[in-house]
C-alpha positions in Angstrom: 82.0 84.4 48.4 83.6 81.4 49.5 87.6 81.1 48.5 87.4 78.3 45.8 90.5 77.2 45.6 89.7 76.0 49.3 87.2 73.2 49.7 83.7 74.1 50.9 81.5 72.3 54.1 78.3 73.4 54.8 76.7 72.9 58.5 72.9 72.5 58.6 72.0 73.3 62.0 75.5 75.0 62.7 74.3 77.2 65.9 73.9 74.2 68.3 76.7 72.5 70.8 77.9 70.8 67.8 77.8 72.7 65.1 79.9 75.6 67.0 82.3 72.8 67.5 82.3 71.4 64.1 82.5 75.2 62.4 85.8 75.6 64.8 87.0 72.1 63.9 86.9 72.6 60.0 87.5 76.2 59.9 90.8 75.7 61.5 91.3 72.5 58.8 91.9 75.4 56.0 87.7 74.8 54.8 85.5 77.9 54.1 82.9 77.0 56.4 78.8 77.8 55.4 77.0 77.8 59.0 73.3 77.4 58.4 70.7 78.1 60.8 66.9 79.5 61.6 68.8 81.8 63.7 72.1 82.5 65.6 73.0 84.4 69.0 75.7 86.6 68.7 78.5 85.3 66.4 82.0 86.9 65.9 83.5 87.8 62.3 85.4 84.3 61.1 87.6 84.6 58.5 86.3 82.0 56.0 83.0 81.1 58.2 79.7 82.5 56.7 76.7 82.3 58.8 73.5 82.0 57.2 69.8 82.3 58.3 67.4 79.8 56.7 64.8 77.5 58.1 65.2 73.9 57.5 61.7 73.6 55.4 62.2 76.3 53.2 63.3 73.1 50.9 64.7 76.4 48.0 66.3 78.4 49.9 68.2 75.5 51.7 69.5 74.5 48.3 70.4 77.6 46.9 72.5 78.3 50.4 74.7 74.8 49.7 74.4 75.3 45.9 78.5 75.8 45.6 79.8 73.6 48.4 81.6 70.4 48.3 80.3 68.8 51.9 77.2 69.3 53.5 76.6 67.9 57.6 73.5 67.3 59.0 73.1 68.3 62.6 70.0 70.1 63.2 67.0 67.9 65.0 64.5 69.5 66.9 63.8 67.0 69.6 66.5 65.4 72.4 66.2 62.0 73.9 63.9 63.1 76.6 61.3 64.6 74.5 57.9 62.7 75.3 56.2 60.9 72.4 53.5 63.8 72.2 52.9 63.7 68.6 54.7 61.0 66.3 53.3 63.3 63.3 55.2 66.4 64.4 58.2 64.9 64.9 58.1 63.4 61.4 57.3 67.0 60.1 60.0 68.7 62.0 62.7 66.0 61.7 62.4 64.1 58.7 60.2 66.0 56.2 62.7 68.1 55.5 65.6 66.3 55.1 64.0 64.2 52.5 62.7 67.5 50.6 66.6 68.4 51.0 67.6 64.9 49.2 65.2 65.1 46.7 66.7 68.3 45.2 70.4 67.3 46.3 71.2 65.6 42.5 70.8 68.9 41.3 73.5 70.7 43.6 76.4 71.0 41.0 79.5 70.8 43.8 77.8 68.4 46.5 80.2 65.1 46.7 78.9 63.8 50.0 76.3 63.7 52.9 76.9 63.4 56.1 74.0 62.7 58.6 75.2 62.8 62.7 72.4 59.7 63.7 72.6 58.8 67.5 74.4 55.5 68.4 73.0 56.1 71.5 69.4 55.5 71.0 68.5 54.0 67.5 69.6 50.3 69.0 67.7 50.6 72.0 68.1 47.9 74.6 69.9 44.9 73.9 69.8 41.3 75.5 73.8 41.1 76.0 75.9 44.2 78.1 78.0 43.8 74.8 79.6 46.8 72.9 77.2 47.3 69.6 78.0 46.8 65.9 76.4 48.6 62.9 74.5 45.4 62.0 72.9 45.2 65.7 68.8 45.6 64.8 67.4 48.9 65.6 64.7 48.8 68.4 64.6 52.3 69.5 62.7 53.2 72.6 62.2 56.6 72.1 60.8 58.9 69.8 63.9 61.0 68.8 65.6 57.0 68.2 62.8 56.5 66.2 63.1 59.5 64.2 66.7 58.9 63.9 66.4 55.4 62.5 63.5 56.2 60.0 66.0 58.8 59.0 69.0 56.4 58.0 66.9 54.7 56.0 65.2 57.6 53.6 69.1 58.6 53.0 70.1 55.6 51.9 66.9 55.3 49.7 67.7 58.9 48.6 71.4 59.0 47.7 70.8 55.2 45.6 72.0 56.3 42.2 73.1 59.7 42.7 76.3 61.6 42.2 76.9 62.0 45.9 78.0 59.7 49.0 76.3 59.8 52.1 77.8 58.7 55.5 75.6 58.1 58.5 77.6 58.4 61.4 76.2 57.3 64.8 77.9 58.7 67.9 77.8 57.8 71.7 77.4 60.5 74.4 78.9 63.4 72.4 80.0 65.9 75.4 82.5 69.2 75.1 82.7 72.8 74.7 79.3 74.7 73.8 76.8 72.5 75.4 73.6 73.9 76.6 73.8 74.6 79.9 70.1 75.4 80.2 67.9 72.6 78.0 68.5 68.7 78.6 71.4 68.2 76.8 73.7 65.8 78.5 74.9 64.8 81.8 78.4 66.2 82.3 77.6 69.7 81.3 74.6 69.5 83.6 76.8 68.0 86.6 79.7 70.8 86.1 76.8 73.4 86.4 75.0 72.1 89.2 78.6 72.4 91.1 79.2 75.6 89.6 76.4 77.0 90.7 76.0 75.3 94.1 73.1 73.3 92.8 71.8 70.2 93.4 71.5 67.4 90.4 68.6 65.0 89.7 70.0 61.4 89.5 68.1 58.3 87.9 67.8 55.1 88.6 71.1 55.8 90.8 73.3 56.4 88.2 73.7 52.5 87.2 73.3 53.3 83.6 76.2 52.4 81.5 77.3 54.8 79.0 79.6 55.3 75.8 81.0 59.0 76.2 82.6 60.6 73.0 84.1 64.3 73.2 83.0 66.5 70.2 86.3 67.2 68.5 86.7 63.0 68.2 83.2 62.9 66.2 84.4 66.4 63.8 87.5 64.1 63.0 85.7 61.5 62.1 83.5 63.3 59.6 86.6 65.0 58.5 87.9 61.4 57.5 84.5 60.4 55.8 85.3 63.2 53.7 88.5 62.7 52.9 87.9 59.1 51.5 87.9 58.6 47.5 83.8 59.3 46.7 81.9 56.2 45.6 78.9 57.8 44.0 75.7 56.5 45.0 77.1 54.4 48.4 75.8 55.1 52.0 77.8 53.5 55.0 77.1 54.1 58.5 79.5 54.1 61.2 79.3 54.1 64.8 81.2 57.1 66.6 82.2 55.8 70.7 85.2 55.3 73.0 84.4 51.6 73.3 84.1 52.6 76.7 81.7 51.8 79.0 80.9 53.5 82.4 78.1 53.9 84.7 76.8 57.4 85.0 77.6 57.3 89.0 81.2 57.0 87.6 81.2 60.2 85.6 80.0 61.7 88.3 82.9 60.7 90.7 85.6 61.7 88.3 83.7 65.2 87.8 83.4 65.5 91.7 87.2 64.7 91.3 88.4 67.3 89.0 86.1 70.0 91.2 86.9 68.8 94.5 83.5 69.2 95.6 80.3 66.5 96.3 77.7 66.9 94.1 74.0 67.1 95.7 71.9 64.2 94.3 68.0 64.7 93.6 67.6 60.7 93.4 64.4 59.6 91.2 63.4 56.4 89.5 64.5 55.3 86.4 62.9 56.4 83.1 61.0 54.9 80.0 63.7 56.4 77.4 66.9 55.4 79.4 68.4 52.4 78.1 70.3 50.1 80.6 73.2 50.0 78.6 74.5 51.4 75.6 78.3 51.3 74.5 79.5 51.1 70.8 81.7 48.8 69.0 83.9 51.1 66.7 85.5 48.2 65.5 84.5 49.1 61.9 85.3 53.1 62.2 88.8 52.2 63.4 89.7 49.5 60.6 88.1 51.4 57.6 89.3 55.1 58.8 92.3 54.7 61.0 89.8 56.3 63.2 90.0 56.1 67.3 89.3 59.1 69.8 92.3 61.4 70.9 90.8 62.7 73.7 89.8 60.5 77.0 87.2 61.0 78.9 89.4 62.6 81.8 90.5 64.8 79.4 87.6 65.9 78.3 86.0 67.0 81.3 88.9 69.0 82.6 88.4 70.4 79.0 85.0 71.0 79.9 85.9 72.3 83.5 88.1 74.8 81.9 85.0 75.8 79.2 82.1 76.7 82.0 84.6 78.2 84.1 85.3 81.0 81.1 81.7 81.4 80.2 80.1 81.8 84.0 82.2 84.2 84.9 
């Protein structure tokens, strides 16, 4: 049982590249940590971490696993930006269904003060007329299906915690990079890049790498739902908040300061451009900065030595 004189966070979707981060991030902030997953690879003894196995749309079970925390995060999603639009339905099933079933029981959780939902600042704006960072109050036109998804999701928890006893935040990160990412699946990038060099392997690069990007590293985003949490609860309220460096740089860029830190040339697959890819996306965290205090603490060149230093441990 969790130590209750400590407070308790619960991470839905905890095996994945963030969750692994946030369970580090708020284990070593003195939380008892409740990681919850369909399943987990092999996992090391935590003190104050419990790992446990249930599937997202066993709506019962999911509830009695959070029934005596204080915070519950929402990472899990079972589609990434590149997933084609194969079945609108499915995604609706896999992505959203449950989360709503989860909100529609959530008034009865005894301890839950607040919600957090990690959104995706990177895709539920889409494309926008002006290569200007974006606010919170930007319209949504995603262009993909897991933006899609996203968005329809902000707006069922903000339907959802109206007139409850909890708070929900919505948080909206860039490019989240760092420690754990898969190295295997479609998953970002840098991780990719470092691989490919790693492994003496070439890359595929779109549209030439003239895509501008926000790039946050993980531990930046954990602090920032660390400071949702620590704010005084308003009971029924849902604010979103975009999670970015206010930083825009081209993808071709990243890729120079990884061949950098390496001191090796990446080989480039070039291809054309595709259907999901906005031109450019950078956030505006004028809001997160000004309510919170908020603003990252690690750079991007920082971050990818960090990185460096990660896959160099692991593919050894």
């Amino acid at each position: 049982m969790p130590n209750q004189l400590k407070k308790t966070i619960a991470i839905i979707g905890g095996s994945g590249f963030i969750g692994k981060n946030f369970t580090k991030y708020f284990s070593d902030n003195n939380f008892d940590v409740v990681v919850i997953d369909r399943h987990f690879e092999l996992k090391t003894a935590t003190p104050g971490v419990i790992f446990t196995s249930v599937d997202i749309h066993h709506t019962q079970e999911l509830t009695m696993a959070v029934e005596r925390v204080d915070y519950v995060i929402w990472l899990v999603h079972a589609s990434v930006p590149s997933t084609l639009d194969e079945s609108l339905i499915d995604d609706f099933s896999l992505n959203i269904s449950p989360l709503i079933k989860f909100l529609e029981k959530a008034e009865s959780l005894p301890n839950m003060k607040k919600f957090i939902y990690l959104s995706s600042g990177g895709t539920v704006y889409g494309d926008v007329d002006e290569n200007e960072p974006i606010g919170e109050l930007h319209p949504q036109n995603p262009i993909s299906n897991y933006g899609l998804s996203k968005s329809i999701a902000e707006k069922y928890i903000k339907y959802l915690t109206k007139n409850t006893g909890f708070e929900s935040f919505i948080l909206r990160p860039s490019n989240v990079f760092g420690m754990f990412q898969n190295l295997i699946k479609p998953q970002g990038i840098i991780g990719f890049a470092f691989k490919s060099l790693h492994d003496n392997k070439s890359l595929d690069l779109y549209d030439d790498g003239r895509v501008i990007r926000d790039f946050v590293y993980v531990m930046d985003v954990a602090n920032a739902t660390l400071k949702c949490i620590q704010l005084d609860l308003k009971s029924g309220n849902t604010t979103q908040y975009n999670v970015g460096s206010n930083e825009g740089l081209s993808i071709k860029d990243v890729l120079n300061k990884i061949e950098k830190i390496c001191n090796k040339k990446l080989v480039l697959n070039h291809k054309t451009s595709r259907t999901f890819d906005c031109s450019f996306s950078v956030l505006d965290t004028t809001k997160i900065n000004s309510d919170l205090n908020w603003k990252i603490e690690t750079n991007i060149d920082e971050g990818l030595i960090k990185v460096w230093e990660w896959i160099n441990t692991v593919e050894k």
